[in-house]
Every structure is written in C-alpha cells, then in structure tokens.
Backbone as numpy.savetxt, mean C-alpha at the origin, in Angstrom:
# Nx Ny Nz CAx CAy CAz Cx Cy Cz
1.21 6.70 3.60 0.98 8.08 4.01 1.98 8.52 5.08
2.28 7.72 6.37 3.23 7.62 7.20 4.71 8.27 6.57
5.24 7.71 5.74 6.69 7.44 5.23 6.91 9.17 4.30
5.36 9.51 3.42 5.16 10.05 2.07 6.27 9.84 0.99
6.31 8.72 1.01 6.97 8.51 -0.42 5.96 8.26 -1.67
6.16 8.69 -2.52 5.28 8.64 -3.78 5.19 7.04 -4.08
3.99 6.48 -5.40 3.76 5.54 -5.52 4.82 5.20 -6.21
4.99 5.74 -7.09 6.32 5.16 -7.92 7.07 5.17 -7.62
7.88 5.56 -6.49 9.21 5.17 -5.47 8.68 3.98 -4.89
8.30 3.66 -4.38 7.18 2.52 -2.89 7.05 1.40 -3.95
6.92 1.59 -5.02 6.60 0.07 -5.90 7.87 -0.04 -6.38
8.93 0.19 -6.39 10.42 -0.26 -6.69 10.91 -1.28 -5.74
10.42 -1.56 -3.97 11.13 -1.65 -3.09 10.04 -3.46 -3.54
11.45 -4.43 -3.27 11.11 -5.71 -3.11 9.79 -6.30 -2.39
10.78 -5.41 -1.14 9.65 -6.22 0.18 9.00 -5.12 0.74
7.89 -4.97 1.36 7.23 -4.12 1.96 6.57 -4.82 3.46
6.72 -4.36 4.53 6.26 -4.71 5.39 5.39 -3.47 6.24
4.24 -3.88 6.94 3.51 -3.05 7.39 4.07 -3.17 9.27
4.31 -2.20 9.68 4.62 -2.26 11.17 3.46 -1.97 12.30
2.82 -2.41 12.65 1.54 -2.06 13.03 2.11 -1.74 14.69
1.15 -0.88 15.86 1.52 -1.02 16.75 0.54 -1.44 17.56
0.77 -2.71 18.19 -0.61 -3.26 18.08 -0.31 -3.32 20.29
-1.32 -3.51 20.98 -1.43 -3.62 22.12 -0.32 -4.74 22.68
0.43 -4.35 23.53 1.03 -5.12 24.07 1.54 -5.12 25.58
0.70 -5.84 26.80 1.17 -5.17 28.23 2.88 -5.03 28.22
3.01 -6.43 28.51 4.83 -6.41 28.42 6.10 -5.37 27.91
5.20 -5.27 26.35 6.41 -4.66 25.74 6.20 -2.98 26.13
4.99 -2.89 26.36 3.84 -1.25 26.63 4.56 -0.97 28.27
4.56 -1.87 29.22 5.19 -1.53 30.36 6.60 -1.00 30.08
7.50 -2.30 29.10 8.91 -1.90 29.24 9.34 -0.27 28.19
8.27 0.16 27.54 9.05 1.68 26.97 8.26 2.63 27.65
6.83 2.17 28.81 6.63 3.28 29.75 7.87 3.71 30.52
8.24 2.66 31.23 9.80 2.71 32.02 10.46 3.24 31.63
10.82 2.91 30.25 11.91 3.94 29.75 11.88 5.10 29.43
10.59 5.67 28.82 10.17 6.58 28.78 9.93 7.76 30.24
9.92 7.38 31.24 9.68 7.42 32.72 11.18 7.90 32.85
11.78 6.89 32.81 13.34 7.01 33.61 13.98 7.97 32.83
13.71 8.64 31.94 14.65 10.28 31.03 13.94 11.13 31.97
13.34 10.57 33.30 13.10 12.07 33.83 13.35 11.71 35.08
14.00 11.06 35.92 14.51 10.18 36.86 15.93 11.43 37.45
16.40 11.73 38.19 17.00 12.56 38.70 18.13 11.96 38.47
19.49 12.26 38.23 21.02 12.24 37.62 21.26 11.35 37.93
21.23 11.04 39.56 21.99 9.93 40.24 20.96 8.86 39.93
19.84 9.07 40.08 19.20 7.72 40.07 19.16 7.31 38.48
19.17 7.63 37.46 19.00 7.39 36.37 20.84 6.88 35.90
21.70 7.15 36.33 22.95 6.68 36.31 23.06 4.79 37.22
22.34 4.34 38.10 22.37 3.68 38.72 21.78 1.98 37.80
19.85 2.74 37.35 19.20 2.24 36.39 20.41 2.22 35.26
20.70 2.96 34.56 21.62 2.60 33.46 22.60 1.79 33.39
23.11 1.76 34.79 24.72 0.79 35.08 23.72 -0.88 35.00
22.65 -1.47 35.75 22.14 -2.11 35.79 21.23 -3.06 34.52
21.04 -1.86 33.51 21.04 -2.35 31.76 21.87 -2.57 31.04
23.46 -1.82 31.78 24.35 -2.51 31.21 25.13 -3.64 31.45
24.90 -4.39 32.50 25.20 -5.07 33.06 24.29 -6.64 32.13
22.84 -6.23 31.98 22.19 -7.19 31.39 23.07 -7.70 30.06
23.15 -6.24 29.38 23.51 -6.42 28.14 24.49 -7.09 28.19
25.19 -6.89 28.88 27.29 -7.65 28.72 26.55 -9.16 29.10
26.00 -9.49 30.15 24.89 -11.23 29.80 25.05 -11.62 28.87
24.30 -10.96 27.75 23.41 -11.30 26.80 24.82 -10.99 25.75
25.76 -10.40 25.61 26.47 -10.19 24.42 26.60 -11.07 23.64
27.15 -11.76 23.74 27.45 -12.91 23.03 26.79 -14.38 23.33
25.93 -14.48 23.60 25.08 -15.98 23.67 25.80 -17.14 22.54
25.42 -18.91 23.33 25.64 -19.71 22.29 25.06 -19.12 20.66
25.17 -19.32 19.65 24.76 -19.67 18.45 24.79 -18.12 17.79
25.24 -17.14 18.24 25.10 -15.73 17.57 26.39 -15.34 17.46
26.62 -14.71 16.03 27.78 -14.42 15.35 27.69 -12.87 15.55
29.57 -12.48 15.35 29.56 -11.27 16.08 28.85 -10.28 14.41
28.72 -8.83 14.64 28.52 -7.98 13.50 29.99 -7.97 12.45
30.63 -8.34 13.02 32.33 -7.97 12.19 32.08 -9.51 10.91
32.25 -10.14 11.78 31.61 -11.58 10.98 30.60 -11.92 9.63
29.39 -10.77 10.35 28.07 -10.72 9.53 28.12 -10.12 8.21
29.19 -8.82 8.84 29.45 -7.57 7.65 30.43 -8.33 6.52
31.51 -9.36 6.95 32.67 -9.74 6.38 31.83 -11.07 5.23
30.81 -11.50 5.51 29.81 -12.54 5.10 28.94 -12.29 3.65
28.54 -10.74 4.36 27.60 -10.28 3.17 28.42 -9.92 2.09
29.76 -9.42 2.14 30.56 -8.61 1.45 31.34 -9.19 0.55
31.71 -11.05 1.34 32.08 -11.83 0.57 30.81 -12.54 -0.72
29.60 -12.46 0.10 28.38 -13.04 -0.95 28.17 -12.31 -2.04
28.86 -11.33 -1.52 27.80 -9.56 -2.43 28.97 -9.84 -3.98
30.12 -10.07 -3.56 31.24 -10.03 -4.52 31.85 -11.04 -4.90
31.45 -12.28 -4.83 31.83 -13.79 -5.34 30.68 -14.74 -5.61
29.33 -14.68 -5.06 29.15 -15.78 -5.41 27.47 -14.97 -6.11
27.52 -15.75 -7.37 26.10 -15.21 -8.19 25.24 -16.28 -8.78
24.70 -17.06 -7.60 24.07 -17.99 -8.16 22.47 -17.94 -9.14
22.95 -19.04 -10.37 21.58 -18.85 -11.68 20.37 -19.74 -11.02
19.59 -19.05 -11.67 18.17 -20.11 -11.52 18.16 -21.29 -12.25
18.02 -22.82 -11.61 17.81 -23.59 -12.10 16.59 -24.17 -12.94
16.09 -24.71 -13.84 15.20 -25.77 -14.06 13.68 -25.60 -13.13
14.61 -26.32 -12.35 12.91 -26.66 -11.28 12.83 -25.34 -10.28
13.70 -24.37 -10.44 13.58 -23.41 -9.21 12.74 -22.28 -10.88
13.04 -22.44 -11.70 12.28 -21.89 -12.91 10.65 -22.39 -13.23
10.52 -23.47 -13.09 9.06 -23.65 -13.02 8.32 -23.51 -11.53
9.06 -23.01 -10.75 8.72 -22.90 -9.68 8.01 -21.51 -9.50
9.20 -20.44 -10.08 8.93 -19.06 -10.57 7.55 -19.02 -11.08
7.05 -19.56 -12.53 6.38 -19.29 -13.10 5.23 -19.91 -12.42
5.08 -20.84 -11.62 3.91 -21.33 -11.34 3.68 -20.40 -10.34
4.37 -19.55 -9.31 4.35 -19.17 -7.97 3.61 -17.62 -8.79
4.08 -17.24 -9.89 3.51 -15.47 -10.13 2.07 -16.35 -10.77
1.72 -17.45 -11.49 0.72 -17.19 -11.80 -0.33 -17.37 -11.24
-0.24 -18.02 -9.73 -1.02 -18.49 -8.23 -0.79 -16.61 -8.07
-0.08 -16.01 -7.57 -0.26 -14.72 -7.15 -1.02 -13.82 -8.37
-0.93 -14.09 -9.39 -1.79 -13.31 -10.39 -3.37 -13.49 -10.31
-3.70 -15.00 -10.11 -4.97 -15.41 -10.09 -5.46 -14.70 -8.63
-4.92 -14.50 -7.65 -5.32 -14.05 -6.50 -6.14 -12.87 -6.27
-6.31 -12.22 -7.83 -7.01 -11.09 -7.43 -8.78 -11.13 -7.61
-9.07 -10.59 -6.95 -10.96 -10.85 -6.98 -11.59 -9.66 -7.84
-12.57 -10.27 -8.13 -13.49 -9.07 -8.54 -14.00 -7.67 -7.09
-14.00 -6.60 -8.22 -14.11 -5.20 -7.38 -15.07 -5.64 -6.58
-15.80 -4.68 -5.59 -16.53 -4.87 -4.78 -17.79 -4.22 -5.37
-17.73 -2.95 -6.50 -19.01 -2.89 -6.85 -19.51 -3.18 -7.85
-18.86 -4.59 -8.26 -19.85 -5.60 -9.37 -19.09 -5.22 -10.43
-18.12 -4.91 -10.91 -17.73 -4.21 -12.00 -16.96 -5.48 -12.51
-16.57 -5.73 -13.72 -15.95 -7.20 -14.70 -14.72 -6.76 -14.92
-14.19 -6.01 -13.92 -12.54 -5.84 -13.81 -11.90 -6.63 -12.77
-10.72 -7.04 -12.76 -10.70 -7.79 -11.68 -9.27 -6.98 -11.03
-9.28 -7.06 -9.89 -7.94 -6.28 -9.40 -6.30 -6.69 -9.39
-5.31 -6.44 -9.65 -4.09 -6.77 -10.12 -3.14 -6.61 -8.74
-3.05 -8.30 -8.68 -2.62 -8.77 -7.65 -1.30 -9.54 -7.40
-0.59 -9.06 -9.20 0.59 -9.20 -9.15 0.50 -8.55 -10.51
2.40 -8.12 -10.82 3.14 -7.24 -12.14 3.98 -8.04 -12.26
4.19 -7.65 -13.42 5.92 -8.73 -13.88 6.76 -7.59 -13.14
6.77 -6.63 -12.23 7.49 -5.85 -11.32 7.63 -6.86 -9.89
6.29 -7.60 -9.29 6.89 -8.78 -8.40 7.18 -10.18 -9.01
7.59 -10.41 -10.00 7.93 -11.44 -10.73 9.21 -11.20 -10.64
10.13 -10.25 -11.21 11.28 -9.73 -10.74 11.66 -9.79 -9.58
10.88 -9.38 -8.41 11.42 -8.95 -6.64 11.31 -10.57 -6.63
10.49 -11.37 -7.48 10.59 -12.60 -6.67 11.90 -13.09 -7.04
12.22 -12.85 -8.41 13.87 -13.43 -8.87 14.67 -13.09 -7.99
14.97 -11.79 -7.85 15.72 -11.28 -7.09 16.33 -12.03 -5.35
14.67 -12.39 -4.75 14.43 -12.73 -3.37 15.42 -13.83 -3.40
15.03 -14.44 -4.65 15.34 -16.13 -4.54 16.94 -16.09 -4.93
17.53 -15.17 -5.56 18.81 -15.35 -5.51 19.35 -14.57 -4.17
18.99 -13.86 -3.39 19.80 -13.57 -2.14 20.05 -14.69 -1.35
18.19 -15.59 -1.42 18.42 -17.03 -0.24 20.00 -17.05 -0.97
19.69 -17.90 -1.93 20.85 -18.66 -2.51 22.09 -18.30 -2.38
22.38 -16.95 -2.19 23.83 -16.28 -2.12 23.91 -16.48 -0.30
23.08 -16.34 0.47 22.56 -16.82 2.04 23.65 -18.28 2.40
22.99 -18.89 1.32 23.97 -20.29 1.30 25.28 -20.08 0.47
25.29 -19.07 0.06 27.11 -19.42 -0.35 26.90 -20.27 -1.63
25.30 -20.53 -2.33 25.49 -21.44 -3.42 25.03 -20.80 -4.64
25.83 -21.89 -5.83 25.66 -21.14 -7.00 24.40 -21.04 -7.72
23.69 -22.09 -7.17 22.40 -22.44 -8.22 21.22 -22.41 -7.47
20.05 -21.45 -7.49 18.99 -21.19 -7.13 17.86 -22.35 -7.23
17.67 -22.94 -6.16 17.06 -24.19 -5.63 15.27 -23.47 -5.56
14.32 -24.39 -5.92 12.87 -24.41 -5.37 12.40 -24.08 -4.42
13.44 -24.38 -3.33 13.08 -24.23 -1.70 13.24 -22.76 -1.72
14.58 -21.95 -2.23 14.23 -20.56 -2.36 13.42 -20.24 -2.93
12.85 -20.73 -3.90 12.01 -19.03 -4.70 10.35 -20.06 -3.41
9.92 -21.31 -3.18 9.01 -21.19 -2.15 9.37 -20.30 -1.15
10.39 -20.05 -0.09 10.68 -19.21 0.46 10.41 -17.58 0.33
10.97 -17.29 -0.94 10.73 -15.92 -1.76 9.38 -15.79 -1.92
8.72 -16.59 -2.23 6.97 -16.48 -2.10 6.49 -15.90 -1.00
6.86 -16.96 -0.16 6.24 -16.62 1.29 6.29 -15.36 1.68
7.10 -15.26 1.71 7.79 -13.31 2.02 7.23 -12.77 1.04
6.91 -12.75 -0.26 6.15 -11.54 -0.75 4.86 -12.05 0.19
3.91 -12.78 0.52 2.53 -12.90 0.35 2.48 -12.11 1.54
3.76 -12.58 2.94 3.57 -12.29 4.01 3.97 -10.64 4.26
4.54 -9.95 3.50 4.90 -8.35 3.05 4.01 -7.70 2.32
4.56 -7.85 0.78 4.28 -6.73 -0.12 2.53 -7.08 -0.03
2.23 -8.52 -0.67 0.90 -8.33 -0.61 -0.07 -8.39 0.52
0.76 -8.52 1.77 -0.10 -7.79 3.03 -0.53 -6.49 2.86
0.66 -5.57 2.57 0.16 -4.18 2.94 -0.84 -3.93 1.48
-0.64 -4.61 0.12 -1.58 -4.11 -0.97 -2.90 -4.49 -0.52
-3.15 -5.31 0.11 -4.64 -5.81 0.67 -5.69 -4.91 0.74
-6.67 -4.36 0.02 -7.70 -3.52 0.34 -8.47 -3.73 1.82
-8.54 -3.47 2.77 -8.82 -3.40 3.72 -10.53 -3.88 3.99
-10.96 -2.64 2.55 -12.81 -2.37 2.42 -13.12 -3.89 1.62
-12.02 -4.58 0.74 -12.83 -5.55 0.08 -11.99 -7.33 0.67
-11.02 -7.16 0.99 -10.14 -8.20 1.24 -9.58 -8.62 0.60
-9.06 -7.87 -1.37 -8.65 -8.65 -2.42 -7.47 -7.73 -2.10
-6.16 -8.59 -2.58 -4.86 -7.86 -2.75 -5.09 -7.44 -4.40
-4.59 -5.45 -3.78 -4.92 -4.95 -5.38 -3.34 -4.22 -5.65
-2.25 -4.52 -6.43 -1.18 -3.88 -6.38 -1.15 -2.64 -7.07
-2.30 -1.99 -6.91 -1.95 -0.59 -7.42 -2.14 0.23 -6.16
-2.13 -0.36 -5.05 -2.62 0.22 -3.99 -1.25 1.14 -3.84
-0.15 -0.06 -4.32 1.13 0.12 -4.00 1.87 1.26 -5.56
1.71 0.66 -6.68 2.20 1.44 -7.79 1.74 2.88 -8.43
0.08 2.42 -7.85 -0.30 3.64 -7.86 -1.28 4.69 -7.65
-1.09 4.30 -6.05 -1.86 4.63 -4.68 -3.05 4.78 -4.58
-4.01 4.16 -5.71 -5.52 4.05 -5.45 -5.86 2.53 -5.92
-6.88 2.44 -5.26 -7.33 0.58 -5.68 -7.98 0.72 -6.88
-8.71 -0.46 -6.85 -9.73 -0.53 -8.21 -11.11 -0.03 -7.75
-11.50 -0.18 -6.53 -12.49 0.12 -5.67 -12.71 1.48 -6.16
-11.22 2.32 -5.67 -11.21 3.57 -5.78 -11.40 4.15 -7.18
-11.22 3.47 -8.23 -11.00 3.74 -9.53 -12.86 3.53 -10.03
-13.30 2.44 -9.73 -14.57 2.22 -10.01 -15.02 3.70 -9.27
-15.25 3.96 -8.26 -16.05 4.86 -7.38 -15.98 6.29 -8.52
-14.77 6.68 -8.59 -14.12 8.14 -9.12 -15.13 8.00 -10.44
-15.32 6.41 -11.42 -15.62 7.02 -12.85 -16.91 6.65 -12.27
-17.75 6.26 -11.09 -18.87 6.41 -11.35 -19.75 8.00 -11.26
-18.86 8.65 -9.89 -19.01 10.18 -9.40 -19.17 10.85 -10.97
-17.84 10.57 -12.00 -17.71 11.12 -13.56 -19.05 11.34 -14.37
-19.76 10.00 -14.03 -20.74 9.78 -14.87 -21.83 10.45 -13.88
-22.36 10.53 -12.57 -22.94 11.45 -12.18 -22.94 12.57 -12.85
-21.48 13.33 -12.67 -21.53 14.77 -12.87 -22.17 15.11 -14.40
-21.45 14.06 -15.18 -21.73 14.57 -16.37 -23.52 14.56 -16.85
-24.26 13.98 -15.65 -25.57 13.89 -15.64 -25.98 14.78 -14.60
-25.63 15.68 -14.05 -26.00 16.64 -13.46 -25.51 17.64 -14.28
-24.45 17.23 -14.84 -24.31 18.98 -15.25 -25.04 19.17 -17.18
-25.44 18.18 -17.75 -25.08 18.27 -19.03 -26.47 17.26 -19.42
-27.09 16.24 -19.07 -27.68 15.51 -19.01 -29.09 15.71 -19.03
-29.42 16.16 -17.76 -30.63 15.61 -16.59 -31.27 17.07 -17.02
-32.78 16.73 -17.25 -33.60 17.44 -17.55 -33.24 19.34 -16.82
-33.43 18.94 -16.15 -33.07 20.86 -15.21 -31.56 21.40 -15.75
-30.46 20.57 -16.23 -29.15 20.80 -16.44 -29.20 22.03 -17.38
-28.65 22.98 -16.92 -28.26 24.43 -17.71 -27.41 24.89 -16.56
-26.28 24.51 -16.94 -25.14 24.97 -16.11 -24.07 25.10 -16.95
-23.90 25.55 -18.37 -22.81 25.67 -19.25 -22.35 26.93 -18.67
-21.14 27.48 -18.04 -20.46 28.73 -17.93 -20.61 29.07 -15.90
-21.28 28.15 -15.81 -21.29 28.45 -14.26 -20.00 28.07 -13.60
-19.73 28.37 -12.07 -18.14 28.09 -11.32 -18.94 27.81 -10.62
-18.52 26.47 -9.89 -18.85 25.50 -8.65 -17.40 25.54 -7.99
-17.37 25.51 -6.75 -16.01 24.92 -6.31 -16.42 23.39 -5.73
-15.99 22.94 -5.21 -15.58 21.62 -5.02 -16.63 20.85 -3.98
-16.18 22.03 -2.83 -17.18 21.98 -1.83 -18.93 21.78 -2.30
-19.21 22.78 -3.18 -20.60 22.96 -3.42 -20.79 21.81 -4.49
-20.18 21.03 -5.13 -20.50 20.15 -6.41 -20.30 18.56 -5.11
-19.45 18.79 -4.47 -20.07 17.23 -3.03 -21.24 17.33 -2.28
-21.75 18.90 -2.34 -23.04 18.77 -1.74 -23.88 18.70 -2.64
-23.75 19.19 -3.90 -25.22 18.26 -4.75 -24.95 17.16 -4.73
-23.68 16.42 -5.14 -23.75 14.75 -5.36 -24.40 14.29 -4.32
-24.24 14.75 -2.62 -25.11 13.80 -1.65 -26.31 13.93 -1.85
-26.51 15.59 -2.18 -28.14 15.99 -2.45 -29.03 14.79 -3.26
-28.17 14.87 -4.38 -28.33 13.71 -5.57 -28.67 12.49 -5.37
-27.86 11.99 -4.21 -27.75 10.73 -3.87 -29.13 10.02 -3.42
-29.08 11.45 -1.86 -29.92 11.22 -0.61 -31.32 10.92 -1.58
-31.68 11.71 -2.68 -32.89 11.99 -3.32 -33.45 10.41 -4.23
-32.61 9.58 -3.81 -32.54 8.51 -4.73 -32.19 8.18 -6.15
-31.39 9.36 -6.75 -30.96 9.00 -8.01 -29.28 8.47 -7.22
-28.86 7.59 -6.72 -27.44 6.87 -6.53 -27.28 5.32 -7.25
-26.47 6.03 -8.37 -25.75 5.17 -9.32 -24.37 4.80 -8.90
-23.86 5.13 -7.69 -22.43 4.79 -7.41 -22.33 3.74 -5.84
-24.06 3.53 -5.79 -24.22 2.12 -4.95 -23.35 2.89 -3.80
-23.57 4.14 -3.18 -22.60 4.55 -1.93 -23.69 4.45 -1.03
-25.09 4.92 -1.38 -26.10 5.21 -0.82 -26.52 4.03 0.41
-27.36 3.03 -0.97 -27.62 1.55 -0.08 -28.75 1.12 0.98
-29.24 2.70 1.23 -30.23 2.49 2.21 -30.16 3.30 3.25
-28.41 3.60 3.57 -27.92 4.22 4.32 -28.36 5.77 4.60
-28.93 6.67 6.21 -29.25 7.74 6.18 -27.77 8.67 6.02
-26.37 8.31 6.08 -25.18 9.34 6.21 -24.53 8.76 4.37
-23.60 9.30 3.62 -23.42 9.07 2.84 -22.05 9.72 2.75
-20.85 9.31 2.47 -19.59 9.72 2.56 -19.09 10.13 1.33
-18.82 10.99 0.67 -18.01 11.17 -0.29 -17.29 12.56 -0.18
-15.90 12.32 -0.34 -14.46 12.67 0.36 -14.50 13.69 -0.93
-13.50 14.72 -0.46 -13.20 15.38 -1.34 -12.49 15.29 -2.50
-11.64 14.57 -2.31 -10.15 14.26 -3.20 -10.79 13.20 -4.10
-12.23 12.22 -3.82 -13.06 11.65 -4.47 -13.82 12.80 -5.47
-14.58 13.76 -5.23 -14.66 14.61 -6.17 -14.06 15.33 -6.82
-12.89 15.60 -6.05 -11.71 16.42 -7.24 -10.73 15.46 -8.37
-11.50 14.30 -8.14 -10.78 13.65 -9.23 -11.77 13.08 -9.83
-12.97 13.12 -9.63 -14.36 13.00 -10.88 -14.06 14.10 -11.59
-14.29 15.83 -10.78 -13.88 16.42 -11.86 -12.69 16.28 -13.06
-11.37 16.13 -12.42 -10.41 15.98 -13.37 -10.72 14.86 -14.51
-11.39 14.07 -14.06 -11.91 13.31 -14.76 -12.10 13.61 -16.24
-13.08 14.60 -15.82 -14.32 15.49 -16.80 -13.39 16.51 -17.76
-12.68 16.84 -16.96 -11.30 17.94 -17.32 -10.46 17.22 -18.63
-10.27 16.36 -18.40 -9.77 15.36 -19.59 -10.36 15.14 -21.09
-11.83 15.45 -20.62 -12.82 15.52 -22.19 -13.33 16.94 -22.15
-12.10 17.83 -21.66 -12.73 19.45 -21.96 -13.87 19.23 -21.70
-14.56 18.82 -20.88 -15.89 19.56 -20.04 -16.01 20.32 -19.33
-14.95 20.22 -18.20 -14.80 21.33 -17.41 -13.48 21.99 -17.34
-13.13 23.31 -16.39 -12.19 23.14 -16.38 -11.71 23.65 -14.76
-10.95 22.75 -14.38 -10.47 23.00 -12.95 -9.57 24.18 -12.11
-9.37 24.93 -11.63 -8.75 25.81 -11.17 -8.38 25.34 -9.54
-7.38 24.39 -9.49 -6.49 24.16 -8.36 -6.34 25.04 -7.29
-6.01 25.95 -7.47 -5.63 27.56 -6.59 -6.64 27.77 -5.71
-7.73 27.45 -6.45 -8.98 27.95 -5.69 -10.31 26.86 -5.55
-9.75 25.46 -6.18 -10.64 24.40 -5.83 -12.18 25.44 -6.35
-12.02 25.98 -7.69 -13.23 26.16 -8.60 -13.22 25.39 -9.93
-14.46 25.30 -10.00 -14.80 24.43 -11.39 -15.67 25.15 -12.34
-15.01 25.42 -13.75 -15.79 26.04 -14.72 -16.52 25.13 -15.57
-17.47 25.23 -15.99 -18.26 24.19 -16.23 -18.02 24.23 -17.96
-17.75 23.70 -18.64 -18.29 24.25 -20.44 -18.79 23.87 -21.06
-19.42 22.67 -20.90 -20.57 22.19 -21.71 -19.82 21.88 -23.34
C-alpha cells in the first residue's frame, strides 16, 4: 500500500523485503539530532558538519572494504563474461527447495479444504535466477548447492516474509500476485452467499428492482449477522462485528458476475435483478 504498485508489478520483483520501523533508542536519538541540527543557526550548524566530516574521512576506507570504482568495475565484468549453468546437485537442490516451499502452505483459517499458495513456478524462477547471481558473485561457471541453499534462505527471509498473512500465520503468495489472501477470498464468497440469501432466498426476500448502495447492504449484513443468522463465522460470539467496505463491494461484484445485480461504481448503488 506504502509503495502503490499494483499486484502484478510487485510479483515480478525476485526479492521483496519488508522495512519495518521498529523502536530504536540509539538509532531514534541519532536522526532526532539530525533532524534538530537543520535548524541550528549557520555558524553553528557549519561547525557540527565540519566535525561529521571529519568522522567520515576515519571511516573512508577501513581494512577489508573495496572502493565503489572497484565494485562497479566487478559487477560489469560478472554481468558480461561469466554465465554460470546449474549443475546436477545444485538441480535437485532446486526441486527439492520449491517443493518444501510449496508444502508450506496451511489450510485457510475458516475451515475451508483450500489450502493457501505458498509458492508459483514464478518463485521457482526468482529462485534460479538468485542462485545464478551467487554464482556469478564468485566469478564461477557452475551453480553449486550452497547457492541455490543460500537463494532459499533469502526468499523465506524476504518474499515469503512479507506474503505471511499476519491474521493466520500461513505464507499465502497471492497476498503478493494478487493482493488478497485466501482468508480474504473465503470471507468475500461467503458475504456472496449471504447476499444472495438476503436478497433472493430468505423467506421476507422481495427485493427484485430495488437500489441499495453499499453503505445500506453492510448494515443489513451486520443486522443479519448480530441476529444470529452468521454463516461467514465473523460473528463468534463477538458484541462488535467488522465488515469493511471494499469486503462488500466485492461480494456484490461477485453477484454482478451471475447478472444478479448490477453495480453502479459512480455512486456505490446496487440494482438488484433477481
């Protein structure tokens, strides 16, 4: 949501890492300071500055760190000479490593006999890929085991960090391809099957030709809910009951799909047609 790149851009990218900003005194003191000192008066903020640069020229060049001219001249030679193949054992390595990440996915959270997709032959690829950069890393031709274990690690510790459903703890990769879980997918067709039992169903139902907007069709579903007919297990016992909008505007579309209803975007109204 941060970035707004669409799902189908965001599931192209190898690696994905989540940047969290998590509490930190040390590092929280040192960008108060800095943040502080852009308002520090000319001279004194010239003084502070001579004194960071001074650190830095320290620190330039330490034992064991290569300059950027070096780094750039490195990649450029890897990028354009050396293309190392997957071997043998770095090949059964592949296949055993996606089908440990495939099995990884759990069943939904509301009982449903789908299970969530916790790898694509789309990270089967990023993993090829991973494992030939190590290898080009080393300047070598032939893609070793130790890379594509390596290449593992880094997806589990990236991409399928951030796919992680948060609400259930299963990594679901559509979180990433295509920005709703299975969670979310179960929930939407259960709201579906509500509506189509409120509107078409359920004894009192005579609502062929009526306009609901969006707003008023989430307050019957809680109505619905609170009253004890909840088939979408949101309820639970619970006196507050959450259901989001963009959760009902896509039950309707749902419905919209088997000409039941029909949606009017513009104005978040719903024609009903029976």
């Amino acid at each position: 949501d941060n970035i707004k790149l669409p799902p189908t851009l965001l599931s192209r990218f190898d690696l994905i890492y989540l940047i969290l900003d998590k509490p930190n005194p040390d590092a929280d003191r040192r960008l108060a300071r800095h943040l502080v000192s852009l308002y520090y008066p000319e001279e004194d903020r010239n003084g502070q500055d001579d004194e960071a640069l001074d650190r830095l020229e320290n620190l330039s060049n330490p034992a064991g760190l290569i300059s950027q001219r070096f780094l750039r001249d490195f990649i450029m030679y890897a990028r354009n000479n050396v293309f190392p193949e997957v071997s043998p054992a770095a090949e059964e390595v592949l296949v055993q490593s996606y089908l440990a990440m495939r099995n990884a996915g759990g069943r939904g959270a509301t009982g449903g006999s789908h299970k969530t997709i916790s790898a694509t032959p789309r990270q089967l690829e990023s993993l090829i890929r991973i494992s030939q950069a190590l290898a080009k890393m080393r300047l070598a031709d032939t893609v070793l085991a130790s890379d594509v274990h390596e290449a593992t690690r880094l997806m589990q510790v990236a991409t399928q960090t951030a796919a992680t459903d948060p609400r259930t703890g299963t990594i679901d990769m559509d979180m990433i391809s295509t920005g709703r879980t299975q969670l979310d997918r179960d929930m939407v067709l259960k709201l579906a099957d509500l509506l189509r039992e409120m509107f078409f169903t359920s004894p009192s139902a005579n609502m062929k030709g009526q306009r609901l907007t969006v707003g008023q069709i989430r307050q019957a579903i809680i109505r619905n809910m609170m009253s004890g007919n909840d088939s979408t297990g949101r309820h639970q016992g619970s006196t507050t009951i959450n259901v989001s909008m963009n959760e009902v505007e896509d039950a309707v579309r749902e419905l919209e799909t088997e000409e039941l209803v029909q949606y009017l975007e513009k104005t978040q109204t719903v024609i009903i047609r029976g």
